[in-house]
N, C-alpha and C positions, 0 to 999 in steps of 0.2 A: 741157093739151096734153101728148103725150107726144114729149118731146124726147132725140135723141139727141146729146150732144156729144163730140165727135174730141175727145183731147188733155184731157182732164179734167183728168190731173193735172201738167199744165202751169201756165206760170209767170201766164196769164190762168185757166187753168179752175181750177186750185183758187180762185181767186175767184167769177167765173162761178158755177161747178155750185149751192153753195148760194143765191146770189141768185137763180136758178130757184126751187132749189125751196121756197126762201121766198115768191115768186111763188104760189106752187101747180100749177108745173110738176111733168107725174112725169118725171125724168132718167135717164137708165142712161149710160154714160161709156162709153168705148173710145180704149184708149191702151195703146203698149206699152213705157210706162212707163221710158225710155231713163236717168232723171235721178231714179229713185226714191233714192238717196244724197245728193242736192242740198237736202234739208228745210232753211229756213230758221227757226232758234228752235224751237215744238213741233213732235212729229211731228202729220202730216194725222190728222183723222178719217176714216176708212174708211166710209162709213154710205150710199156711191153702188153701185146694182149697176152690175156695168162688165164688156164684156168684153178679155183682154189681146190685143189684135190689131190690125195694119201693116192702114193704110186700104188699101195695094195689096193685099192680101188678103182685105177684104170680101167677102163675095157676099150675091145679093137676101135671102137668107133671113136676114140677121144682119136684116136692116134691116125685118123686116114688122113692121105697126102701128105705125110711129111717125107723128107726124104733122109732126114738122121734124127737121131733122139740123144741126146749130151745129156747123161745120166750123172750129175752132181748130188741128188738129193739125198740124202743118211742121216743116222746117228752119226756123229761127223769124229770123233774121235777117241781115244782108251778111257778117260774117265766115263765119256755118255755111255759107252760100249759096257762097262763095270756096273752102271747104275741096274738094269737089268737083260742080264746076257740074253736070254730067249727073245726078250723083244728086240732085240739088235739082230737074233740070229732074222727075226721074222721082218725087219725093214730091211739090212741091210744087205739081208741073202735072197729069200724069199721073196721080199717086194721086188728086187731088184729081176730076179727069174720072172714073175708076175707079169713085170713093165714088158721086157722083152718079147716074153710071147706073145703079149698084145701088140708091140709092134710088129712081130714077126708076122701076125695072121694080118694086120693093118696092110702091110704090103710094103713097111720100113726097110729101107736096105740095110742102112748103116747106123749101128750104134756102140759110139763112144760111150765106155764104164768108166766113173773115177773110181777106181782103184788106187792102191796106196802100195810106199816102200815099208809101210810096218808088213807087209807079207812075209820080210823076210826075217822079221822081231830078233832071236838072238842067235847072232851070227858071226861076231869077235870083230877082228881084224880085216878079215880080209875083203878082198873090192868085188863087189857080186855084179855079175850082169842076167839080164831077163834067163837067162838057163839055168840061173841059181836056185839049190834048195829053197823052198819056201816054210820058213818055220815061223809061224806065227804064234805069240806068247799072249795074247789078250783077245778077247771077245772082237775086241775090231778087226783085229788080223784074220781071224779066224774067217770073220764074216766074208771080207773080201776074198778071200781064197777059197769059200764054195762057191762065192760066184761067180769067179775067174771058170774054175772048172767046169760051172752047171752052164754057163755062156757058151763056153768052148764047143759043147753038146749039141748048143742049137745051130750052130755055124754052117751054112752050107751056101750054094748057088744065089741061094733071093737071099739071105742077111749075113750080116759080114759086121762081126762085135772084134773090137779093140780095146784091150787092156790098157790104161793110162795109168801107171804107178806114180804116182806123184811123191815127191820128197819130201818130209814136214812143212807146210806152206809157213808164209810171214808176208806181213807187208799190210800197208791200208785200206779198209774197205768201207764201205756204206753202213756194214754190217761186221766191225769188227773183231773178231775175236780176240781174248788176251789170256786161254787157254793153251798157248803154241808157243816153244821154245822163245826163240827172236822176239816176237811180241810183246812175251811176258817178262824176260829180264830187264827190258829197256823199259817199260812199265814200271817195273820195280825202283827200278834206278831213276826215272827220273821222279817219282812219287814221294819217295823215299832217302834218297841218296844211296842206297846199299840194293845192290844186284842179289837176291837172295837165291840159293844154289841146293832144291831139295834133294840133290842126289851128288854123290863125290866128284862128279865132272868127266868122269872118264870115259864113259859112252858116247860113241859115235854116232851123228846123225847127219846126214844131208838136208839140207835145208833150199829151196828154190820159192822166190818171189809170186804171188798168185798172179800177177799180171804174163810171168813167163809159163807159169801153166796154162793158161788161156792163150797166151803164141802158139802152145804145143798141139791142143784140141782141135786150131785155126789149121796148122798144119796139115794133122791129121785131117781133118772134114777135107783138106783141096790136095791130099794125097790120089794119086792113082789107087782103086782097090785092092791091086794085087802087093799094095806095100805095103797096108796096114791089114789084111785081112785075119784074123783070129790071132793074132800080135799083140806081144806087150812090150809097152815100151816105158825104162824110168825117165820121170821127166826133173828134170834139172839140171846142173853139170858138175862133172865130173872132180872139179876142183871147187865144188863149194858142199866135201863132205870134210866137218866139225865135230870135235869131242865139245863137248858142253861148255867144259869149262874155259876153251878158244869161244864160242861165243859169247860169254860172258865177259873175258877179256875183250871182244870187238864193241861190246854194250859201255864197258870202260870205257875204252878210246873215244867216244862218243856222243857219253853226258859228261858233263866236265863235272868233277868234286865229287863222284862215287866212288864207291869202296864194293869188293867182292864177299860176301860172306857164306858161308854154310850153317845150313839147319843143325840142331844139336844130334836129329838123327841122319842125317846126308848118309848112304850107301850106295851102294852100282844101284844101275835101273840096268833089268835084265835085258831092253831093249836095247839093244846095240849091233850098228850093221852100216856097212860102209859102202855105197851103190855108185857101179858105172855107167852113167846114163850118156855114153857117147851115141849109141845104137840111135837113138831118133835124130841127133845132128849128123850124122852119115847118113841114115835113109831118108831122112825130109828137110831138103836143104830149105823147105822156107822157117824152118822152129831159127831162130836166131836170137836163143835167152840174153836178156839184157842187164840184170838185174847182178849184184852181190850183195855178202849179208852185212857189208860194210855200207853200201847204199843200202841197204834198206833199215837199219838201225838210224841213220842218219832222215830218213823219210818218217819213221817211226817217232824218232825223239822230237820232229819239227813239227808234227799231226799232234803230238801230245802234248807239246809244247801252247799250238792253236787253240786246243780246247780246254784248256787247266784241267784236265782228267784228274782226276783225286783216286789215293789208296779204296776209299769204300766205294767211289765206282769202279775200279778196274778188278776185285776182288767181291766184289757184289754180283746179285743176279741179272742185275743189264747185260752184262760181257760175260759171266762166264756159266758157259751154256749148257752145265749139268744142274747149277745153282738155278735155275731161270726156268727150266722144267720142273725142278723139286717146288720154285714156286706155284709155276701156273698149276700141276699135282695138287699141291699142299690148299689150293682156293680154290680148286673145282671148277677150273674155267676147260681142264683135257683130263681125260679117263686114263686108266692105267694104261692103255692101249695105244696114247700119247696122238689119239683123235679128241677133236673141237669139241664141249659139252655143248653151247650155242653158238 
């Protein structure tokens, strides 16, 4: 299959892209590349054709012959989404409707969206599945869930969109983020010795490995059409949804000589919502997630370990990816518009 994926060199697609094309997917990548200074440990191999261009800028013609398009590219999470909502609304809803219709008139049949479990932002206790209310509390949530809807719309006979709710990601990348639950306590901890905790701990979150998100998109792309077709599906499992302050305890268990602490102001985070994502390992028995957040803390704390990351890089604008636009903004290398000056 010839796939196109948004965001290649993003903190999921430089994972992703070669799992393709290990698969025996042909890939070509399109991103424009806002975080190329963000390499964590080697530099990437370059070895994906790709082209550099803003999904709001696509037209049919980028898009002929492929036969899916793996839409990863966004403002990728609640702080970016916070920095300024309208232009979150305009990448992550609007560009996102954009891309589609360009593949749609391209002749695209299938296009996987990342979508996200903040859809379902605050929701208590209980264990939601894809029929669940969708109450999104932040600019990101929001975003995904007009373009869940405005997707839904185009759905017919020639294209066939699939909702990919993914569960707060963790885990190592080319392109690391340490913006993300798992990431960022084990970061703290190992930096530091003390797990810092800015909210009381008691919100639930699901948390799934970014290499089992990419089993799941594998899945999905070598699904029959009629199992994933205008479908969403959570990707993670079902026994790896966590109140905070359990993963902060699994970040203990796992740098030796840390300590837990909380911020002077730690409160609830409104975001809370506990996801059953059995639905894609009963309908696509090849998703076969491998990953928990006890391996991945342990992958985490040995990757950190590799590279002596320090508190001012992992808190700094290399890694944390609203700091790192407010640079490249603040020096006039990208417009408010958060497109290339030269």
């Amino acid at each position: 299959m010839k796939v196109l994926v948004t965001g290649h060199r993003g903190y999921i697609g430089t994972v992703m892209t070669p799992m393709l094309q290990n698969a025996g997917h042909d890939v070509v990548g399109l991103d424009i590349d806002l975080y190329e200074k963000c390499t964590f440990g080697e530099e990437m191999a370059s070895n994906v054709p790709h082209m550099r261009k803003d999904i709001r800028d696509v037209v049919p013609s980028d898009l002929e012959g492929f036969d899916a398009v793996v839409h990863l590219a966004a403002l990728s999470n609640d702080p970016l989404g916070n920095l300024n909502p309208e232009l979150t609304y305009d990448i992550n809803w609007r560009g996102t409707i954009h891309l589609a219709k360009a593949a749609k008139e391209a002749g695209v049949e299938r296009f996987l969206f990342s979508s996200s479990c903040s859809n379902y932002g605050a929701a208590g206790d209980d264990m939601l599945d894809e029929a669940a209310a969708l109450n999104p509390v932040t600019p990101y949530g929001i975003s995904k869930v007009k373009a869940e809807a405005d997707l839904r719309e185009l759905a017919d006979d020639s294209f066939s969109p699939t909702f990919m709710r993914s569960a707060t990601a963790y885990g190592v990348s080319p392109r690391l983020r340490f913006d993300i639950v798992l990431n960022n306590l084990t970061a703290w901890a190992f930096t530091t010795g003390k797990i810092l905790m800015k909210s009381d701990g008691t919100p639930w979150r699901p948390i799934v490995h970014i290499e089992d998100i990419s089993r799941a998109f594998l899945a999905a792309l070598a699904a029959p059409r009629e199992l994933v077709h205008n479908q969403a599906f959570n990707i993670g499992r079902p026994e790896e949804n966590y109140r905070i302050r359990e993963i902060a305890e699994i970040v203990k268990d796992t740098v030796p000589g840390c300590q837990i602490d909380y911020a002077e102001d730690a409160g609830p985070d409104k975001r809370c919502y506990r996801v059953d994502s059995s639905k894609i390992q009963n309908t696509l028995a090849a998703f076969q997630p491998q990953w928990t957040a006890k391996k991945g803390a342990a992958q985490l704390y040995d990757a950190y370990k590799n590279t002596g990351v320090t508190l001012e890089e992992f808190e700094g604008p290399k890694y944390k990816r609203i700091d790192h636009l407010k640079m490249l903004l603040s020096s006039g290398r990208i417009d408010q518009d958060l497109r290339w000056c030269n």
